[in-house]
LUMMIDO-891897 format. One record per residue: residue in one letter; x, y negated, z negated of N, C-alpha, C, CB in turn; chain. Coordinates in pm, whole numbers, plus 50000, padded with zeros to 5 digits. Glycine has a CB too. Layout:
<nodes>
+----+-------+-------+-------+-------+-------+-------+-------+-------+-------+-------+-------+-------+----+
| aa |  n_px |  n_py |  n_pz | ca_px | ca_py | ca_pz |  c_px |  c_py |  c_pz | cb_px | cb_py | cb_pz | ch |
+----+-------+-------+-------+-------+-------+-------+-------+-------+-------+-------+-------+-------+----+
|  a |     X |     Y |     Z |     X |     Y |     Z |     X |     Y |     Z |     X |     Y |     Z |  A |
...
+----+-------+-------+-------+-------+-------+-------+-------+-------+-------+-------+-------+-------+----+
</nodes>
This chain:
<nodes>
+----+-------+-------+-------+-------+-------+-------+-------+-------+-------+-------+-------+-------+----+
| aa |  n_px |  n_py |  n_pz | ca_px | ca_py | ca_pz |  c_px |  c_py |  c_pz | cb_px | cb_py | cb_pz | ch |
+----+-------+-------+-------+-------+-------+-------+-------+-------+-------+-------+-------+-------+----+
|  x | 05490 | 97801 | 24590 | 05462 | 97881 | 24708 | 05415 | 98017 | 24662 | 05587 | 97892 | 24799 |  A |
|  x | 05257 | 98065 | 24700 | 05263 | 98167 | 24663 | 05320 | 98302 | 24701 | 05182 | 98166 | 24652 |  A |
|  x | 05333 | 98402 | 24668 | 05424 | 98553 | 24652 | 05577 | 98488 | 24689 | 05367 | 98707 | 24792 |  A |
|  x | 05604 | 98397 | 24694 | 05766 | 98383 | 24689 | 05876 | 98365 | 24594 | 05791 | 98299 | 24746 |  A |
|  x | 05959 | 98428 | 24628 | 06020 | 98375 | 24444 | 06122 | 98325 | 24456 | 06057 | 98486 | 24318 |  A |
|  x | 06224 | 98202 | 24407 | 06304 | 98106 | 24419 | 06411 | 98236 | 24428 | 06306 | 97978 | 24300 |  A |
|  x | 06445 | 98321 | 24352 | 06570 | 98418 | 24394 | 06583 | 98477 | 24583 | 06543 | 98574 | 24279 |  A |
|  x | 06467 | 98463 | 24594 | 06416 | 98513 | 24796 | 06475 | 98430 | 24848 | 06243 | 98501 | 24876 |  A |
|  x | 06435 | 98291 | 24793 | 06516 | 98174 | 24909 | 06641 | 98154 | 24866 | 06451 | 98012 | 24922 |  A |
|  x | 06635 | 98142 | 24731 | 06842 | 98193 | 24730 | 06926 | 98283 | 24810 | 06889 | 98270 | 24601 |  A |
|  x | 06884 | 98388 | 24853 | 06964 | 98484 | 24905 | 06958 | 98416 | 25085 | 06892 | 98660 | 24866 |  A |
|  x | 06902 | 98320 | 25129 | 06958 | 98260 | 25252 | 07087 | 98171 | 25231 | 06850 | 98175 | 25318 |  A |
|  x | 07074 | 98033 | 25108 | 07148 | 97999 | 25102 | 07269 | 98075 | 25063 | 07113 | 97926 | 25062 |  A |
|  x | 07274 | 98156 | 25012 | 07387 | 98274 | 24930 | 07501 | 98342 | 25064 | 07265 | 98446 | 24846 |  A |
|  x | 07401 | 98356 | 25119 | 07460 | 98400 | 25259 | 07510 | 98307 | 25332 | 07372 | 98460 | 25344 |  A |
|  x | 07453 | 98145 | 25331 | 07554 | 98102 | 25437 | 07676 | 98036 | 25326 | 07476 | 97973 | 25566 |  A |
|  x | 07683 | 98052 | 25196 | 07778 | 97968 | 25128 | 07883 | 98095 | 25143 | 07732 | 97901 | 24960 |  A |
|  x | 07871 | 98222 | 25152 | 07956 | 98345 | 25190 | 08029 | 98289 | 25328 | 07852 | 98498 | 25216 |  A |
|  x | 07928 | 98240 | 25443 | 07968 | 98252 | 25573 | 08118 | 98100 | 25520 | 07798 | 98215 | 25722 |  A |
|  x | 08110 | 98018 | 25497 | 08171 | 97897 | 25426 | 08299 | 97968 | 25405 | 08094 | 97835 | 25283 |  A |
|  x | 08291 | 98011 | 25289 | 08404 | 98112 | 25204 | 08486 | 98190 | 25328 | 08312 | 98249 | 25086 |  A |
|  x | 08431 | 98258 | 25386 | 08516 | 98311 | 25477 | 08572 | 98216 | 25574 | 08453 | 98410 | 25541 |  A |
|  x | 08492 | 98124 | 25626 | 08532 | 98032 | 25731 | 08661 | 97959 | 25643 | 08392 | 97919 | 25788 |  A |
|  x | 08693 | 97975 | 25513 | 08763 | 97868 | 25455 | 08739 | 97734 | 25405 | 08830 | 97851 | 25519 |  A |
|  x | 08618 | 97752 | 25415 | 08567 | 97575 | 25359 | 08519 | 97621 | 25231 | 08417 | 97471 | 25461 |  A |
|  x | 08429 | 97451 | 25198 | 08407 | 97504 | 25024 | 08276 | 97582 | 25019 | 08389 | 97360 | 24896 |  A |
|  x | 08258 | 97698 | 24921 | 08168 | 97814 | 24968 | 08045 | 97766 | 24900 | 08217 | 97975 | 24923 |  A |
|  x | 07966 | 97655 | 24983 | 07831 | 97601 | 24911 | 07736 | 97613 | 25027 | 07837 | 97431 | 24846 |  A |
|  x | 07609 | 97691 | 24991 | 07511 | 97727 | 25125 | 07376 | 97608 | 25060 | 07448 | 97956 | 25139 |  A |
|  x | 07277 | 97622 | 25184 | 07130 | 97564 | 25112 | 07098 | 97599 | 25221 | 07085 | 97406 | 25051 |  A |
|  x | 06930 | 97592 | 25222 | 06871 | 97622 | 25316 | 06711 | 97485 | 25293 | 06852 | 97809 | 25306 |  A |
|  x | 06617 | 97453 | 25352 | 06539 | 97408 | 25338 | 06393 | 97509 | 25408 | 06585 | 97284 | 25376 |  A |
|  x | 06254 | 97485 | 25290 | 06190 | 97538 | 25332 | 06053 | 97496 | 25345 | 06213 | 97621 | 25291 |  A |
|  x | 05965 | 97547 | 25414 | 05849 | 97468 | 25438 | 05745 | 97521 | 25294 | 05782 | 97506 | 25614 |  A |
|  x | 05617 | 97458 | 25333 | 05512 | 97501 | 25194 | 05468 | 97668 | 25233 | 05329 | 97374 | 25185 |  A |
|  x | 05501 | 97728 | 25311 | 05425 | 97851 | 25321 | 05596 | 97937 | 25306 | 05305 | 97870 | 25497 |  A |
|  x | 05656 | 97938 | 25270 | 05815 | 97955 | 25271 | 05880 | 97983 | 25380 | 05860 | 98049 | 25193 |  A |
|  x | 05845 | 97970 | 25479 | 05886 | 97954 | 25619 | 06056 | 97885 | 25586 | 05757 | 97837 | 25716 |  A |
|  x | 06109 | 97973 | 25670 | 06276 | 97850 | 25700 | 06256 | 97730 | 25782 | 06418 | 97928 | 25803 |  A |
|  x | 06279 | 97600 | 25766 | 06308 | 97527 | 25854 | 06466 | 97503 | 25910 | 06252 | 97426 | 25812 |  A |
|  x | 06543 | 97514 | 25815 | 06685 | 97495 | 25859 | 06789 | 97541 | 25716 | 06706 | 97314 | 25912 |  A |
|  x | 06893 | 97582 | 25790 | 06970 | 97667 | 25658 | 07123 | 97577 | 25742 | 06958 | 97918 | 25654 |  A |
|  x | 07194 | 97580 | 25622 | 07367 | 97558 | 25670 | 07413 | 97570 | 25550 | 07428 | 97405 | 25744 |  A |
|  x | 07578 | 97516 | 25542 | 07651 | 97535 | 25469 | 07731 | 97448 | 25477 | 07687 | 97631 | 25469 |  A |
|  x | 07815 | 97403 | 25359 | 07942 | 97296 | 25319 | 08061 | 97311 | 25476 | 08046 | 97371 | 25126 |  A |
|  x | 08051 | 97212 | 25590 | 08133 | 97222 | 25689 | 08247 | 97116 | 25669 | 08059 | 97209 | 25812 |  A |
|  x | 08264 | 97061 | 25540 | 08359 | 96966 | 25568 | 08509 | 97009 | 25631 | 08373 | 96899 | 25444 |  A |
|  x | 08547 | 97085 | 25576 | 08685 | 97156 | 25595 | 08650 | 97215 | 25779 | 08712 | 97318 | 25445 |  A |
|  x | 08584 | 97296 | 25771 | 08596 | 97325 | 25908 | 08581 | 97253 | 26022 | 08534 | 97401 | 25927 |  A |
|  x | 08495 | 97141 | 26002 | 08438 | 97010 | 26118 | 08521 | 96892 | 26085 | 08256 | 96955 | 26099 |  A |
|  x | 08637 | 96908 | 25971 | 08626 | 96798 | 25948 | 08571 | 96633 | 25955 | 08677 | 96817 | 25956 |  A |
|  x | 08479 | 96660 | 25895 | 08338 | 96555 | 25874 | 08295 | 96559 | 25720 | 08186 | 96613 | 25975 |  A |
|  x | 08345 | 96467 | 25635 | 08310 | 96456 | 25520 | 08186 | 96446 | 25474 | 08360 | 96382 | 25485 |  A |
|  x | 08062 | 96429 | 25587 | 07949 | 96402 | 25545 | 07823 | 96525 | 25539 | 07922 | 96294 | 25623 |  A |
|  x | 07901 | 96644 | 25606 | 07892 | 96774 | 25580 | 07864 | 96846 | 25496 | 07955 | 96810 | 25593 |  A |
|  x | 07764 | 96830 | 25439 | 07747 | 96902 | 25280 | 07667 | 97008 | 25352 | 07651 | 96804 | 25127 |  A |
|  x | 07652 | 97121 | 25254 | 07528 | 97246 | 25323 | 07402 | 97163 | 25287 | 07518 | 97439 | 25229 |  A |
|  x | 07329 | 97077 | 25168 | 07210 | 97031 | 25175 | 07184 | 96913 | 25347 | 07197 | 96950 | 25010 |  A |
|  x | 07347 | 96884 | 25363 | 07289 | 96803 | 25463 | 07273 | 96879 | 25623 | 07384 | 96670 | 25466 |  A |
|  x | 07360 | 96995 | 25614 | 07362 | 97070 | 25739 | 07202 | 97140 | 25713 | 07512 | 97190 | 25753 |  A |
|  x | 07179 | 97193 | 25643 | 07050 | 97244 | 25660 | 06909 | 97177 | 25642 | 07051 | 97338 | 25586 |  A |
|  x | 06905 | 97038 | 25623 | 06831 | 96931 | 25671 | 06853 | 96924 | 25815 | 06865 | 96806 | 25605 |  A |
|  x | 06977 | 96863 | 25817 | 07014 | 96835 | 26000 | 06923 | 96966 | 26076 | 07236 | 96861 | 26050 |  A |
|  x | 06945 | 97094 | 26035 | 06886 | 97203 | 26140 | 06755 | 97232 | 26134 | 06944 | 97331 | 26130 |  A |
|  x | 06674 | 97178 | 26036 | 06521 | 97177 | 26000 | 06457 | 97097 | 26084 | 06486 | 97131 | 25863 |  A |
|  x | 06544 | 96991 | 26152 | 06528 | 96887 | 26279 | 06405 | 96801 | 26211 | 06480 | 96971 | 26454 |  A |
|  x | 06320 | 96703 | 26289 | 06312 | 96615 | 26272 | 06134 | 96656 | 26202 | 06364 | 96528 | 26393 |  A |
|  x | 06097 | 96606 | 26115 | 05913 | 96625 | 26081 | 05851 | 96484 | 26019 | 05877 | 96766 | 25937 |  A |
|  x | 05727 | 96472 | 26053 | 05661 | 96339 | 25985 | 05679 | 96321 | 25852 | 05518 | 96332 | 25997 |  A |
|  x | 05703 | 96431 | 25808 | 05726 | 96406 | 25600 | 05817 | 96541 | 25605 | 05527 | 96430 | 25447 |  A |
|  x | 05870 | 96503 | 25434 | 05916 | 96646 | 25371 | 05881 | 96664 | 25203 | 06094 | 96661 | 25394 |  A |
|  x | 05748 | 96580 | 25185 | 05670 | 96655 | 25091 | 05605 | 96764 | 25076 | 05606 | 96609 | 25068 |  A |
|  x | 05614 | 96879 | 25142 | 05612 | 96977 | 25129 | 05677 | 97103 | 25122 | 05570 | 96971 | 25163 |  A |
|  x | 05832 | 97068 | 25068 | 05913 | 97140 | 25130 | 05991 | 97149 | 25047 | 05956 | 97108 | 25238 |  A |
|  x | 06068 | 97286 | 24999 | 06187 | 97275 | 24866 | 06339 | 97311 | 24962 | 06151 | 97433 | 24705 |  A |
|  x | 06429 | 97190 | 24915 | 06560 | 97284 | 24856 | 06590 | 97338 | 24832 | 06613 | 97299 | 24810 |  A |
|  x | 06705 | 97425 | 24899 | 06752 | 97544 | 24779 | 06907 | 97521 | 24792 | 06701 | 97735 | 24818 |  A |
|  x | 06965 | 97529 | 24757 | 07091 | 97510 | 24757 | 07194 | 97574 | 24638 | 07093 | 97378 | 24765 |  A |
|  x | 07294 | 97616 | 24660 | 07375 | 97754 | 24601 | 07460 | 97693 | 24471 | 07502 | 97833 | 24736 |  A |
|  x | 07451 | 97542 | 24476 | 07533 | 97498 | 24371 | 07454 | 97341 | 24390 | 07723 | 97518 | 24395 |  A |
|  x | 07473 | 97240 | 24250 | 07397 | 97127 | 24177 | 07420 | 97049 | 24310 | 07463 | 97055 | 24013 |  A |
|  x | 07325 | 96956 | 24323 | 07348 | 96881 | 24452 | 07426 | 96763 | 24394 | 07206 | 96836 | 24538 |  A |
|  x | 07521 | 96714 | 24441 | 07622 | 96598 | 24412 | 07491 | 96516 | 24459 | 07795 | 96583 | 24506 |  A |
|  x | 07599 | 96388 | 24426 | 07498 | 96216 | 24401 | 07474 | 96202 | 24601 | 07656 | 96004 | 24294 |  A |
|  x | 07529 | 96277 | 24671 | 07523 | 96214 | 24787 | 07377 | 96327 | 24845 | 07696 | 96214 | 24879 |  A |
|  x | 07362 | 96439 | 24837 | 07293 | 96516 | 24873 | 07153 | 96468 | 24766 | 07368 | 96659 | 24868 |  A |
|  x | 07199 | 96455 | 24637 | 07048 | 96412 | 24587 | 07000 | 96319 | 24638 | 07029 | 96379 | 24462 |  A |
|  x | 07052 | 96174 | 24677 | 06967 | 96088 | 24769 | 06912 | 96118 | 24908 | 07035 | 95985 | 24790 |  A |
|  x | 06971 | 96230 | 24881 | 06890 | 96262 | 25094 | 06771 | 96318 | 24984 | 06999 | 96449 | 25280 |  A |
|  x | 06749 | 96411 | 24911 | 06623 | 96479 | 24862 | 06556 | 96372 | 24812 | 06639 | 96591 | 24755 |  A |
|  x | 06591 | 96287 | 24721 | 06524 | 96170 | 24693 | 06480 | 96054 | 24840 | 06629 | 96103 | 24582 |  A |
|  x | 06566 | 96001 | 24915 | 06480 | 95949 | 25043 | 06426 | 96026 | 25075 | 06527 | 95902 | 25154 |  A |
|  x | 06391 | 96127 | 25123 | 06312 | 96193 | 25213 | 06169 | 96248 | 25143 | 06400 | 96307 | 25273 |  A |
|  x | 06191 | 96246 | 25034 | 06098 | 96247 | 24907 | 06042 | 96416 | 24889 | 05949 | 96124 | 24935 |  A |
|  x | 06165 | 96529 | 24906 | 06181 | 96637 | 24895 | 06135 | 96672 | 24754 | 06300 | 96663 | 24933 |  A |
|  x | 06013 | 96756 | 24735 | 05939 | 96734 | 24561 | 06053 | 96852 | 24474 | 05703 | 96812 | 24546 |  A |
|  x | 06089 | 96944 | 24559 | 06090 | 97070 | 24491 | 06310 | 97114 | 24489 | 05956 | 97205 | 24615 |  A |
|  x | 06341 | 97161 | 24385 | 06483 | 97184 | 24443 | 06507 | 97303 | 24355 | 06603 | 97051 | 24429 |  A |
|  x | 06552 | 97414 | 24457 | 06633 | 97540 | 24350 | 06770 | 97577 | 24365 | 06571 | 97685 | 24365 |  A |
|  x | 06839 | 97558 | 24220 | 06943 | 97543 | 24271 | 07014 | 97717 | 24186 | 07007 | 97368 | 24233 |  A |
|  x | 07125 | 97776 | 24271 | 07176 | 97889 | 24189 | 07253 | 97887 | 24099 | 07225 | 97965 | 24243 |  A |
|  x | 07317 | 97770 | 24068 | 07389 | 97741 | 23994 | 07443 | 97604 | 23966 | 07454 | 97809 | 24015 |  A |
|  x | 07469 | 97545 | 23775 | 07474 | 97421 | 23770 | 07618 | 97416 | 23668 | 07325 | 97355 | 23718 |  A |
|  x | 07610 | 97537 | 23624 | 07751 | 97549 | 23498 | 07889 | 97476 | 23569 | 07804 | 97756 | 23457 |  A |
|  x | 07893 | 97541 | 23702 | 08052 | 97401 | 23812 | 08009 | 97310 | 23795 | 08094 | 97383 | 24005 |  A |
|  x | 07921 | 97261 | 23820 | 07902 | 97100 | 23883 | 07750 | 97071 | 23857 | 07938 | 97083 | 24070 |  A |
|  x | 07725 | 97007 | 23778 | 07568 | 96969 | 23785 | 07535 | 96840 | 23826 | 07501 | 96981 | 23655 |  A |
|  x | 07636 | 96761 | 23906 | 07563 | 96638 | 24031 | 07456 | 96588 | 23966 | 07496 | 96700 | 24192 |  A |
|  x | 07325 | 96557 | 24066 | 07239 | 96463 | 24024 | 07160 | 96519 | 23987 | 07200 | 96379 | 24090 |  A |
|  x | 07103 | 96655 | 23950 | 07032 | 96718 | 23927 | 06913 | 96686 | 23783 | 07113 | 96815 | 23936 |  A |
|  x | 06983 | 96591 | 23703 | 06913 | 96552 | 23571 | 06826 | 96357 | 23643 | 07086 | 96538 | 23398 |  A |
|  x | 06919 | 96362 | 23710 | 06849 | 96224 | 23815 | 06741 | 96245 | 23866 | 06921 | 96179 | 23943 |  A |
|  x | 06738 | 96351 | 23958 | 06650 | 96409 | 24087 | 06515 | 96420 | 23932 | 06733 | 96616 | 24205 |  A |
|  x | 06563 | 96536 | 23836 | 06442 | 96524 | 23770 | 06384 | 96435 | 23705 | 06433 | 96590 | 23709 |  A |
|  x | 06436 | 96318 | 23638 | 06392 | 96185 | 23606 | 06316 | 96158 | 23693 | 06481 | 96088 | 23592 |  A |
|  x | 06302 | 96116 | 23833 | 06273 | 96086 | 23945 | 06134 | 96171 | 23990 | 06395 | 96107 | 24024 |  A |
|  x | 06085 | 96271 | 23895 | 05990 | 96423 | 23947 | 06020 | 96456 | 24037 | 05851 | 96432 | 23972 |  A |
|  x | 06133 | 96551 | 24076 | 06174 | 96620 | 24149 | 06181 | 96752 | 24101 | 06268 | 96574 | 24188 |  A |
|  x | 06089 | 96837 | 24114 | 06107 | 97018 | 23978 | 06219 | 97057 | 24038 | 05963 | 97195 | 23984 |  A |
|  x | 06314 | 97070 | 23952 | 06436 | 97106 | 23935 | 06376 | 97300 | 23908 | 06525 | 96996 | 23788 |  A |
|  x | 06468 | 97387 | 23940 | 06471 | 97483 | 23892 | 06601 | 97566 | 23907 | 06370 | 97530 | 23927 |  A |
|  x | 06701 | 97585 | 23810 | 06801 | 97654 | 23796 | 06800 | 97829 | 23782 | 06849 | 97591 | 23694 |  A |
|  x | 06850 | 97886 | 23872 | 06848 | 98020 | 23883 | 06967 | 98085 | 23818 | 06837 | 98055 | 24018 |  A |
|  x | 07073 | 98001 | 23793 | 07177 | 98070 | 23686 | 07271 | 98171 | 23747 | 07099 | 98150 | 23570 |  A |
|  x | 07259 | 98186 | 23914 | 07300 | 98326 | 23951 | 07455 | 98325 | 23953 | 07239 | 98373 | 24099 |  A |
|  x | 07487 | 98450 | 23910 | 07667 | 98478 | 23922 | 07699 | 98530 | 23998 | 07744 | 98544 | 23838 |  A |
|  x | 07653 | 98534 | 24122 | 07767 | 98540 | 24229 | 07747 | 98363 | 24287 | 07731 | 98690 | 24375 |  A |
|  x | 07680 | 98317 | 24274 | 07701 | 98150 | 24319 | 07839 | 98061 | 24208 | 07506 | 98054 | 24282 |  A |
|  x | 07816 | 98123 | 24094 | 07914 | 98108 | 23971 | 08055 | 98142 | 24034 | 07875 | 98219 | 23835 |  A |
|  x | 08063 | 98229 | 24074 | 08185 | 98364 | 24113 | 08250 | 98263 | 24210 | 08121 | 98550 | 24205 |  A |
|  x | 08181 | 98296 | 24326 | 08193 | 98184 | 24446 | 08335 | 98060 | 24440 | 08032 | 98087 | 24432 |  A |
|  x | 08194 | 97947 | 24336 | 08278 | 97870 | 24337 | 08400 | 97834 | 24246 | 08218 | 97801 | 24349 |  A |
|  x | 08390 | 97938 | 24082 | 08500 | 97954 | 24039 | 08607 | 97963 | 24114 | 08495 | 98033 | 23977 |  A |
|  x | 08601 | 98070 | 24197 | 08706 | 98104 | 24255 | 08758 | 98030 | 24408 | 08682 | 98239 | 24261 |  A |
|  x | 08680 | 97942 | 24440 | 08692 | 97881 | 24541 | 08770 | 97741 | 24458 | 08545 | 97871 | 24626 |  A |
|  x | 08731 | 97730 | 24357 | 08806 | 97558 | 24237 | 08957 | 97648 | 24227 | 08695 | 97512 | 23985 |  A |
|  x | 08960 | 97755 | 24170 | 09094 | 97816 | 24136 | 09175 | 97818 | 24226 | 09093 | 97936 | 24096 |  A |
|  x | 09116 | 97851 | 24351 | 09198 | 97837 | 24467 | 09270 | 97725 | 24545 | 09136 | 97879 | 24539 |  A |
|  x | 09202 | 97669 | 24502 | 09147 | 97511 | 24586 | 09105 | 97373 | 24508 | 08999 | 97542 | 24670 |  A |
|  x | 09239 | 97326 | 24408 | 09122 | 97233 | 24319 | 09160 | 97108 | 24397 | 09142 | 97215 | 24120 |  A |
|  x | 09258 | 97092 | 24454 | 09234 | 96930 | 24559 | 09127 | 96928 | 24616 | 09332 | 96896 | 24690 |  A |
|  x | 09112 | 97042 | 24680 | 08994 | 97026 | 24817 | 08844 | 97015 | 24701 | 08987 | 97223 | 24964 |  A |
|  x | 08838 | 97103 | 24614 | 08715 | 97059 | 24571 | 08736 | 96946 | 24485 | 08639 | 97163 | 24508 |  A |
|  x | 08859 | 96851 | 24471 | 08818 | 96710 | 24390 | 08791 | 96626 | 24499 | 08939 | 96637 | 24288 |  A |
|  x | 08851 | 96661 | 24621 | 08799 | 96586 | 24724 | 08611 | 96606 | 24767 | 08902 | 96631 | 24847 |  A |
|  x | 08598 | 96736 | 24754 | 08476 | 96766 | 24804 | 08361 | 96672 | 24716 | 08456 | 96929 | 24793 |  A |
|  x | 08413 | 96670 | 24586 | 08316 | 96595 | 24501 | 08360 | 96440 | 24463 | 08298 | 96680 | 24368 |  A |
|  x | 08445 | 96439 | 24566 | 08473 | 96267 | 24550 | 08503 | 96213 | 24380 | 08309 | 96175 | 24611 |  A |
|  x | 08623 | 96327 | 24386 | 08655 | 96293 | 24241 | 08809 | 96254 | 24272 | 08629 | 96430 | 24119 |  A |
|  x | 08924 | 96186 | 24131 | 09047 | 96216 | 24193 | 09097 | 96329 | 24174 | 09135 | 96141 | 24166 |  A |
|  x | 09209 | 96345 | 24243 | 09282 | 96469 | 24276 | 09363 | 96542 | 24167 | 09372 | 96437 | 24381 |  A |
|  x | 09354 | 96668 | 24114 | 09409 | 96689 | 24057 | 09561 | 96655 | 23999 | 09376 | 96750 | 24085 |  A |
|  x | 09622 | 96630 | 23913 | 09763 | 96614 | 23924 | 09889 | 96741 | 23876 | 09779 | 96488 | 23842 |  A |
+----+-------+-------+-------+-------+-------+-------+-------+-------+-------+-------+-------+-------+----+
</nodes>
C-alpha cells in the first residue's frame, strides 16, 4: 500500500487489544484493511467478555469488515501471531497480506500462512510484547485456554 506503513495499521489494532485489557479479556486487537489502507473492520479477543470461544480479534474484525466479493486485496493486522484457528480464516478467504506486532508469545500459524504465500511481516513491537506478557502472568489458565492448549498445572 502506498505511503502507509505496517506500524500505522498497528496502532488500530494496538488500541483495540488495550480496549480488551481493560475490558478483562485476553489483550489481542486486529483490524482488517482494504488495498488503499482504508479500515474495513477492527475488533478485539471477546472471548472472556461474550463468552463465545470463537471470538478471536482476527475474527471480530473480519466479522465488522462485513461481507465483500473477495479479500484479495486486503491485509491483516493483528497485535499478536494468529493461532491455527484465525490463520485458516486468512487462508480461506485468501487474505494475501498479514502484519503481525508481535510473535516472541505465541507464533501460531504464522510459518504456515507463509508456506502457503501469505507475506508475513513481523513488527516486533513492545508494547504488544508488554501486553501479553503480562496478561500470561496474570492469567495463564485463561490464556492456555485461549490457545487451546492444556491448562497450566
Amino acid at each position: 500500500m502506498p505511503g502507509i506503513e505496517p506500524a500505522e495499521l498497528l496502532a488500530v489494532a494496538r488500541d483495540e487489544a488495550r480496549l480488551g485489557a481493560r475490558e478483562g479479556g485476553v489483550p489481542i486487537g486486529a483490524a482488517l484493511f482494504g488495498p488503499a489502507g482504508e479500515l474495513l473492520g477492527r475488533g478485539r479477543n471477546r472471548r472472556v467478555q461474550d463468552g463465545d470461544p470463537s471470538l478471536h480479534a482476527e475474527t471480530a474484525a473480519f466479522r465488522a469488515a462485513g461481507r465483500r466479493a473477495h479479500y484479495r486485496d486486503t491485509i491483516m493486522v493483528t497485535t499478536l501471531a494468529p493461532c491455527w484457528y484465525c490463520s485458516g480464516l486468512v487462508r480461506q478467504f485468501g487474505i494475501p497480506r498479514v502484519v503481525i506486532g508481535e510473535a516472541r508469545t505465541f507464533s501460531g500459524g504464522q510459518d504456515w500462512l507463509a508456506e502457503h504465500g501469505v507475506r508475513i511481516t513481523i513488527l516486533d513491537d513492545p508494547e504488544c510484547a508488554e501486553l501479553m506478557r503480562t496478561f500470561i502472568d496474570r492469567n495463564p489458565g485463561l490464556w492456555h485456554e485461549d490457545i487451546g492448549a492444556p491448562h497450566p498445572r
